[in-house]
PLY file of the C-alpha trace (Angstrom):
ply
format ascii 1.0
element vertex 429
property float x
property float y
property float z
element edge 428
property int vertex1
property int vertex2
end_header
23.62 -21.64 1.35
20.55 -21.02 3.54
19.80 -17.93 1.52
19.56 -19.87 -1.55
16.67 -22.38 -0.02
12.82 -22.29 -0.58
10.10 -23.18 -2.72
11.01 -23.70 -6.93
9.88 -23.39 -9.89
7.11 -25.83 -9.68
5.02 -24.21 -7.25
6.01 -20.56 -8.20
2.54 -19.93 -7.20
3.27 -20.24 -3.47
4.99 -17.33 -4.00
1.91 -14.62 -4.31
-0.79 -17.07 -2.41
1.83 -16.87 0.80
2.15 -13.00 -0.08
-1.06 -12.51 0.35
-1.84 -14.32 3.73
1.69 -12.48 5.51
0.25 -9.02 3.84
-3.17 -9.88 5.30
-1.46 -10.79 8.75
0.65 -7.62 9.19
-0.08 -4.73 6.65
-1.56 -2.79 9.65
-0.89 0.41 8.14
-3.71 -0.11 5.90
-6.44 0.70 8.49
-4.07 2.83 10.59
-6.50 5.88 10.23
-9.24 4.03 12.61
-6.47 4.98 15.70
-6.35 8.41 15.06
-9.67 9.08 16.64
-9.04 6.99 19.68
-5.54 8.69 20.10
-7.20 11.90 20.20
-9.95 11.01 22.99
-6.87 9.01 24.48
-4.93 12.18 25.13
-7.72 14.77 25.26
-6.91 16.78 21.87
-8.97 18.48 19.54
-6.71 19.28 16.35
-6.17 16.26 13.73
-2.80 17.38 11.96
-0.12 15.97 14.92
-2.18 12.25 15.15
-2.55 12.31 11.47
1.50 13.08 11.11
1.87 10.08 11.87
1.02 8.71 8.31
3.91 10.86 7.71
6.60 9.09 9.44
4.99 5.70 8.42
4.91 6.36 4.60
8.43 7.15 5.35
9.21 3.56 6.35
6.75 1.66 3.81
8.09 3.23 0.54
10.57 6.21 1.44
13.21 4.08 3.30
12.30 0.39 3.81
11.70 -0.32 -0.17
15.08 0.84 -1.51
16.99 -0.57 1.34
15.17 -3.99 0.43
15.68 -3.70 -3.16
19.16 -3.47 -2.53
19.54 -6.47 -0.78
16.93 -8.58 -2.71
18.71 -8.38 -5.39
22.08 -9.58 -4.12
20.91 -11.68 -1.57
17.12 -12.45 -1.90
14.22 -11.99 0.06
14.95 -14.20 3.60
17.05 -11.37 5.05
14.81 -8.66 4.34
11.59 -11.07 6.30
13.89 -10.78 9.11
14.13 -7.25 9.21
10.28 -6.46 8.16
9.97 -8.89 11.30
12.35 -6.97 13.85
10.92 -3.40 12.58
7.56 -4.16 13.21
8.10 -6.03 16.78
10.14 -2.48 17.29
7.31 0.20 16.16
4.56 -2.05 17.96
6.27 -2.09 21.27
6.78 1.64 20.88
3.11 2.54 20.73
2.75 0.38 23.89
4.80 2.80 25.45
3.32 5.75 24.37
0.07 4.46 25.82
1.89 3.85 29.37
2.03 8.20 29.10
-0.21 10.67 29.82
1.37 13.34 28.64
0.99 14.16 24.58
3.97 16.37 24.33
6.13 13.62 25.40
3.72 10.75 24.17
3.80 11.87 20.34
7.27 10.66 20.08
6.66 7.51 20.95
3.85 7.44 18.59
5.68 8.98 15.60
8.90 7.10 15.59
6.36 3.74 16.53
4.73 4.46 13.24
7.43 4.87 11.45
8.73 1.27 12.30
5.64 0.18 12.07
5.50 1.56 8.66
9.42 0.13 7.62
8.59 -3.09 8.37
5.82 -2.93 6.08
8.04 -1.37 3.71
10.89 -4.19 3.73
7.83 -6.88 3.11
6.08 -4.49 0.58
9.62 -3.85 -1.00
10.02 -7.49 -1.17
7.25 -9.85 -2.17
6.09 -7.34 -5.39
9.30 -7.34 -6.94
10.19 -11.01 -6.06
6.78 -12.07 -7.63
7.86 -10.10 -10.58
11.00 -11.69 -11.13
8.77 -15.38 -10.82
6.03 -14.26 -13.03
7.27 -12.34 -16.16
3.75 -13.96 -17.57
0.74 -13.41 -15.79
2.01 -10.38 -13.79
-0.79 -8.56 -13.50
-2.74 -11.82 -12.10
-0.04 -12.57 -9.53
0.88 -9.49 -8.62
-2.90 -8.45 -7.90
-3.34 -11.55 -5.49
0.08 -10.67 -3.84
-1.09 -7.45 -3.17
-4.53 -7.98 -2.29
-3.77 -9.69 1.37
-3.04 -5.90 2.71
-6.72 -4.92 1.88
-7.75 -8.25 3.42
-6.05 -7.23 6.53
-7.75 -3.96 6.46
-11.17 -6.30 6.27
-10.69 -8.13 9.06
-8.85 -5.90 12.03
-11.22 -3.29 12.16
-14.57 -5.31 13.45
-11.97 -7.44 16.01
-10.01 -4.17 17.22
-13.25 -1.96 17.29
-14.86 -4.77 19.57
-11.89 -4.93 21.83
-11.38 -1.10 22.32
-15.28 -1.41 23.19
-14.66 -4.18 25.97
-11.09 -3.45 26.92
-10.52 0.60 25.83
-7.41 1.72 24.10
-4.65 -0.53 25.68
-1.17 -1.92 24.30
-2.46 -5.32 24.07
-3.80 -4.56 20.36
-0.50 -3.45 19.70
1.12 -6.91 21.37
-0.94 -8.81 19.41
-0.08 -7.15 15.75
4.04 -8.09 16.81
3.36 -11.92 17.69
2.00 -12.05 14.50
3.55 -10.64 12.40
6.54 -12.27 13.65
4.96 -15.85 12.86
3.98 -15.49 9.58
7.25 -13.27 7.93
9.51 -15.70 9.62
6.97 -19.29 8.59
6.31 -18.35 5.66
8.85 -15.63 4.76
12.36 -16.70 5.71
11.57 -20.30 5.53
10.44 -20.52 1.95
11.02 -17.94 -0.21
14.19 -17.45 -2.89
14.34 -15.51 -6.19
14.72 -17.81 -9.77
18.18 -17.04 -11.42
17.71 -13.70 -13.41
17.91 -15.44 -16.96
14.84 -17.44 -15.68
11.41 -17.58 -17.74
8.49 -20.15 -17.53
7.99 -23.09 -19.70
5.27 -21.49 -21.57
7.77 -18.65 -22.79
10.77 -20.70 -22.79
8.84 -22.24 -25.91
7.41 -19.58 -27.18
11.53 -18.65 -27.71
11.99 -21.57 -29.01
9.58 -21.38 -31.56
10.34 -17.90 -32.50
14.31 -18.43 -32.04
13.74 -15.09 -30.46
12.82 -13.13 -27.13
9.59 -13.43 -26.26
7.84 -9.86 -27.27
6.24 -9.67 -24.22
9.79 -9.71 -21.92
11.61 -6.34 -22.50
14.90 -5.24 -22.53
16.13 -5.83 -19.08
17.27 -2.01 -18.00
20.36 -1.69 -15.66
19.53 1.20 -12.55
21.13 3.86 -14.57
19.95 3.26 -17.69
16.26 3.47 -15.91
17.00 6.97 -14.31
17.94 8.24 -17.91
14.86 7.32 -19.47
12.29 9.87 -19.76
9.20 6.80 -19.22
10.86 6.38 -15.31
10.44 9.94 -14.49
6.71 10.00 -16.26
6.19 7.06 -14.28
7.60 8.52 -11.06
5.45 11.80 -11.68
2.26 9.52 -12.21
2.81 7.74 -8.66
3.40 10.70 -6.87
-0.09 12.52 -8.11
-1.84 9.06 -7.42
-0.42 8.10 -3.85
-0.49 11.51 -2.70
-4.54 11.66 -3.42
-4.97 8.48 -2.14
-3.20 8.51 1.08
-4.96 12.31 1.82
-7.79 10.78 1.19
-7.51 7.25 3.11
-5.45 8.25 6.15
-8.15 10.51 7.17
-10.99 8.64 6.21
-12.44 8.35 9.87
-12.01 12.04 10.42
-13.65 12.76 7.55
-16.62 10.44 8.30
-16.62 12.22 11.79
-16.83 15.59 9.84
-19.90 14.25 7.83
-22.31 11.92 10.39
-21.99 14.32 13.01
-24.52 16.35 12.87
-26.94 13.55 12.73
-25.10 10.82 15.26
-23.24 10.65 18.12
-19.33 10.86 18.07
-19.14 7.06 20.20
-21.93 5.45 17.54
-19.63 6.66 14.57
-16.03 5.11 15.81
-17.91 2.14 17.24
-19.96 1.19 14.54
-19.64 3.48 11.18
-15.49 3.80 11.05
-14.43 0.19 12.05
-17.61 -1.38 9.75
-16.66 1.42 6.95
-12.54 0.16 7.05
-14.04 -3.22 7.14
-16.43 -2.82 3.93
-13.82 -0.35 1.68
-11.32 -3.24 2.66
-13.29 -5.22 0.92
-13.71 -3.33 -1.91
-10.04 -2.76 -2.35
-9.09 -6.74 -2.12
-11.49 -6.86 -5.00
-10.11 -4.12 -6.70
-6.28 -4.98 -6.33
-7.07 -8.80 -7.93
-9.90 -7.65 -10.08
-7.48 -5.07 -11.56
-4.81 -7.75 -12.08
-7.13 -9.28 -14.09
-8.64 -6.83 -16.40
-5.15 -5.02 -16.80
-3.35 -8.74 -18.11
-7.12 -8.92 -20.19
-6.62 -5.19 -21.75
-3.59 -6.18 -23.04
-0.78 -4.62 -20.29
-0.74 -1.80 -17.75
-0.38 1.14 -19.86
-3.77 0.79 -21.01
-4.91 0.54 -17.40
-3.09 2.70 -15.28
-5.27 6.26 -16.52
-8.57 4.40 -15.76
-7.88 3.70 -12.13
-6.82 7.00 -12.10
-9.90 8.60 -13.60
-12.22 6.53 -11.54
-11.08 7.82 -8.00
-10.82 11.47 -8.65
-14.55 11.13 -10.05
-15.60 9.48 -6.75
-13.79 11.54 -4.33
-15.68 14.30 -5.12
-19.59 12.25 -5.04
-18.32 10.52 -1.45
-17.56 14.27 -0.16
-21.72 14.92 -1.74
-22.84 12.06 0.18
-21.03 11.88 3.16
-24.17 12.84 5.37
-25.71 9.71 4.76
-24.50 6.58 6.44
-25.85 4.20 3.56
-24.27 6.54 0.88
-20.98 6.52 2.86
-20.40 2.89 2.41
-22.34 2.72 -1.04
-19.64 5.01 -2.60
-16.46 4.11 -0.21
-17.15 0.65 -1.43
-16.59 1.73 -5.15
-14.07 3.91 -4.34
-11.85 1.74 -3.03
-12.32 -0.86 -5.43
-11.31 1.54 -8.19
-8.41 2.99 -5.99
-7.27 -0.85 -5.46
-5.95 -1.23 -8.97
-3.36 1.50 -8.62
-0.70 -0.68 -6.68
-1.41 -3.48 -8.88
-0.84 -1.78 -12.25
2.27 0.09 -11.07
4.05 -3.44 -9.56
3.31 -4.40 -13.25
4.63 -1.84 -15.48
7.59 -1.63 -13.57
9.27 -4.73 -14.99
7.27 -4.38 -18.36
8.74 -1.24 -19.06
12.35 -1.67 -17.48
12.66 -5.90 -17.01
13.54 -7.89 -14.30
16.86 -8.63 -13.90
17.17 -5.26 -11.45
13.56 -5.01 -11.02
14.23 -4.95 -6.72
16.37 -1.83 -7.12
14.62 -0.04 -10.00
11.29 -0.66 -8.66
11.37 -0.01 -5.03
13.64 3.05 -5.52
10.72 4.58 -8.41
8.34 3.84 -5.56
10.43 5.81 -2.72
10.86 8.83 -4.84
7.23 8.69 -6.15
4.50 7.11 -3.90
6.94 7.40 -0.75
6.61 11.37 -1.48
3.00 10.87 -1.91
2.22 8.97 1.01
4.74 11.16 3.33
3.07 14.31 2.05
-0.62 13.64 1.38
-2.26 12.87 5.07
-0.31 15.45 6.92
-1.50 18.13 3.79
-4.97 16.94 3.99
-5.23 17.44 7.79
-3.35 20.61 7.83
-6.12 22.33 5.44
-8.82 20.43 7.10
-7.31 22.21 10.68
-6.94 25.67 8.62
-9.99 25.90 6.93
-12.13 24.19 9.38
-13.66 21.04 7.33
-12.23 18.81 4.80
-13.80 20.91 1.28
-10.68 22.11 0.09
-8.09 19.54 1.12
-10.56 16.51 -0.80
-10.60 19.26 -4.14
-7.11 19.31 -3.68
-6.62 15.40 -3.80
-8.89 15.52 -6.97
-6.85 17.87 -8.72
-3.80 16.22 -8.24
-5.36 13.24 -9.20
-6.72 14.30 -12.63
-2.84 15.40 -13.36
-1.65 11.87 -12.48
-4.29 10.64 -14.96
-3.51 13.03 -17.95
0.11 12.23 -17.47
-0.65 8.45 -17.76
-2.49 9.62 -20.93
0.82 10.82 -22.55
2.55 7.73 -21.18
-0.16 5.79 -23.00
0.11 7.33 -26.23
4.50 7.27 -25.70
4.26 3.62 -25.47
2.21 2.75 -28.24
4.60 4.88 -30.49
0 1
1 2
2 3
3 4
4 5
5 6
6 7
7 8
8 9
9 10
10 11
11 12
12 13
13 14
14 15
15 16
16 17
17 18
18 19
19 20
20 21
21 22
22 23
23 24
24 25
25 26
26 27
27 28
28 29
29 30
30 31
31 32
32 33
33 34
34 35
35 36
36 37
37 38
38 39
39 40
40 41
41 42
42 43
43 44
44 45
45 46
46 47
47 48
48 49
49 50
50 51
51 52
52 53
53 54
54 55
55 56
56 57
57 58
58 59
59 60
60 61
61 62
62 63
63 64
64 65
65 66
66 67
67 68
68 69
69 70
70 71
71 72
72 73
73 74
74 75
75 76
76 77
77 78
78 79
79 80
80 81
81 82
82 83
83 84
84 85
85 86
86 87
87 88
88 89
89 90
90 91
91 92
92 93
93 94
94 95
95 96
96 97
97 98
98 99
99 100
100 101
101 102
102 103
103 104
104 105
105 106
106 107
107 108
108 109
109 110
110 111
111 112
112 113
113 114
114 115
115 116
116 117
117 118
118 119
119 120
120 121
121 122
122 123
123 124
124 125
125 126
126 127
127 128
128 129
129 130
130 131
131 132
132 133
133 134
134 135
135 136
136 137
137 138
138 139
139 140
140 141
141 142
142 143
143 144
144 145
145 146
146 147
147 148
148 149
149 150
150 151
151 152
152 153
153 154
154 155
155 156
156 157
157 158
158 159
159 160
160 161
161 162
162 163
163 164
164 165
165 166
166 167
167 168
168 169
169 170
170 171
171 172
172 173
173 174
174 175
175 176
176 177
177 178
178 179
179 180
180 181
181 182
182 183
183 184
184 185
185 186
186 187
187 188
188 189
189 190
190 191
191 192
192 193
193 194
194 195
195 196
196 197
197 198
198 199
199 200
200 201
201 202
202 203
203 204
204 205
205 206
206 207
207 208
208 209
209 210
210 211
211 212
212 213
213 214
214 215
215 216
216 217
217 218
218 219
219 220
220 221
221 222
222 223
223 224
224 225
225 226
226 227
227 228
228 229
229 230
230 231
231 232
232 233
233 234
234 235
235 236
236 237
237 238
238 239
239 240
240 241
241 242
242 243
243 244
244 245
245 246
246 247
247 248
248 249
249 250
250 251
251 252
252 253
253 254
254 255
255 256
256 257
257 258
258 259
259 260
260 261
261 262
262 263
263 264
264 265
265 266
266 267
267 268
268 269
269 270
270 271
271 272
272 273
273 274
274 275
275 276
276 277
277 278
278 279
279 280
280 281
281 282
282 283
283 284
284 285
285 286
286 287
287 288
288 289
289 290
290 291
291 292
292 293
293 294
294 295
295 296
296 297
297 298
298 299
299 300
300 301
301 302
302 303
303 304
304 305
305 306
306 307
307 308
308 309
309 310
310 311
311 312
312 313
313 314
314 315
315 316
316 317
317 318
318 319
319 320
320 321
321 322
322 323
323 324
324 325
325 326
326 327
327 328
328 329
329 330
330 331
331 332
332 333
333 334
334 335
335 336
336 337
337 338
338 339
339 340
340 341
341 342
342 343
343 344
344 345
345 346
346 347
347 348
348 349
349 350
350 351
351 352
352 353
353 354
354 355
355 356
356 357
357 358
358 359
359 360
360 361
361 362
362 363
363 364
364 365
365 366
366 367
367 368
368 369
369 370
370 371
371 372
372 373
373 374
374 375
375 376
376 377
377 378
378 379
379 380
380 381
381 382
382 383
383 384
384 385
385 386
386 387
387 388
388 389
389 390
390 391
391 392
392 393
393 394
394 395
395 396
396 397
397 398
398 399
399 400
400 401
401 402
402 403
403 404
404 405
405 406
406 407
407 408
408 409
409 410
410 411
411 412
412 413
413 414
414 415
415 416
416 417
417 418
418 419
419 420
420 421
421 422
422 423
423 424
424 425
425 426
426 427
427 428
């Protein structure tokens, strides 16, 4: 059977190397902040909250919706049918937004952009609600490695966009064509790479390495755990921790990263001019935190499989962010300063995908990792990411600046990381 066909065991690491390159080719959400600007000179308005709602209806789609619809079906049938989908969603949301820019008229426009998103954003979601939990079921060794590759090719997307888009809205303005361009490809790569080649192992499958590590033992390998059914996951008191923990973190992040450009606009304005910001500072700042956050996503992979498993990762990246929230909102009159610490913060905020696609199946297995998984992630970080850059612009719009919404994200943050604390200290009981 056709869904059965792809690439096996033997080159199991095509599976997060091609991740990565369809994640770099349409994970367009990850840089959807640099449009809000342009939508606002595009239509003449001066409040942030109804562009920025738009995060709203696409962190719907990447982890509300699309990821538990995908996890359903990966598991019974594998990934190939969920590609497809991702595929059709996204050619749907793009051609939306085209529309919306054939309008003049906001009122009516705004629907166009807000159901566009959220396409945009469940097509994401099938491929994000895929390829993590597919890896996982390849790599029950090395998961933090493979996982943080897999993962990184959205922040390399975010790296290269922004320069290429920023130059063409220069030359061109704000046209559909951008738009056109993000469906033809994504189209190419989920269906050349996607459909064509990828399969999940058999769910008693392990590695050589571990298969004789068994052997040897005449036992399960300590590092595989008990492989959880759904509802014995959603009794355990570690999934709802867990859940708790991604809500505090995606909900600070996304506030924080969805209106990145406004907030940058807030901060350089006094001291440049509004087209030398989205021209030069926003696209170049998406650009260089992109960069940062590919480096954080494998980088964390690394150190998390080197400190010995998530758990003992997962408060540190965190920590890190809330801490440098609150020095980028210091520094965010200076230009330098603004990339020095966006950089860092990015790279520490990269780990947090990484380390929660990894202590997903160390803590509950694999065998119904794409259910388990994607539906922790639609409760939690869909919740987070629904919630956090609507919130965020709403205070900025009500108070006048973004003070109290950024002091907001930090305190939610710091809960997310003294929960992970307890988690820590749960596990190694």
């Amino acid at each position: 059977m056709w869904l059965e066909k792809g690439i096996g065991q033997d080159k199991r690491w095509f599976y997060p190397i091609s991740a990565f390159l369809i994640g770099a080719s349409i994970t367009v959400t990850e840089f959807w902040t640099m449009f809000y600007p342009h939508v606002q000179g595009y239509f003449g308005l001066d409040t942030a909250a109804s562009v920025v709602l738009a995060a709203t209806f696409s962190g719907m789609g990447v982890m509300t919706i699309g990821p538990p619809l995908a996890g359903i079906i990966l598991d019974k049938y594998g990934p190939k049918i969920n590609f497809l989908i991702s595929a059709s969603s996204l050619v749907l949301g793009h051609s939306l937004i085209i529309k919306m820019l054939s309008l003049q008229d906001w009122s009516m426009a705004m629907y166009f952009w807000y159901l566009g998103s959220f396409f945009v954003g469940l097509g994401c979601g099938f491929f994000g609600g895929t390829s993590p939990a597919t890896i996982g079921k390849w790599f029950p060794d090395k998961a933090g490695t493979a996982l943080g590759l897999a993962v990184a090719g959205g922040s390399c997307a975010a790296m290269i966009y922004p320069p290429l888009v920023a130059s063409f809205i220069k030359t061109n303005g704000f046209t559909g064509k951008i738009f056109l361009s993000f469906a033809m490809i994504a189209v190419i790569f989920l269906i050349g790479l996607g459909v064509l080649f990828w399969k999940t192992p058999p769910h008693d499958w392990m590695p050589a390495s571990l298969k004789k590590k068994s052997d040897t033992l005449s036992a399960k390998p300590a590092n595989l755990t008990k492989d959880y059914t759904f509802q014995e996951a959603i009794r355990n008191k570690m999934f709802w921790l867990l859940c708790t923990c991604f809500i505090c973190a995606a909900f600070s992040s996304m506030l924080f990263v969805q209106n990145a450009s406004l907030i940058i606009l807030e901060g350089l304005s006094s001291t440049m001019s509004k087209e030398d910001i989205l021209t030069s500072v926003i696209p170049s700042f998406v650009s260089m935190s992109a960069i940062g956050a590919l480096a954080g996503r494998f980088g964390w992979g690394v150190i998390t499989d080197k400190l010995g498993g998530p758990w003992k990762t997962l408060w540190i990246v965190y920590l890190l962010p809330a801490i440098l929230i609150g020095v980028f909102y210091l520094s965010y009159h200076s230009k330098m300063l603004i990339f020095v610490i966006g950089f860092l913060l990015y790279f520490c905020n990269g780990g947090a995908p990484v380390v929660h696609y990894a202590i997903v199946p160390h803590v509950f297995g694999r065998r119904h990792l794409g259910k388990i998984m994607n539906t922790l992630n639609a409760i939690s970080v869909g919740v987070g990411m629904a919630l956090g850059p609507y919130i965020g612009a709403y205070i900025k719009d009500a108070t006048g600046g973004y003070y109290w919404a950024l002091i907001t994200a930090i305190i939610i943050r710091l809960c997310g990381t003294v929960l992970a604390r307890i988690g820590l200290r749960l596990a190694n009981k």
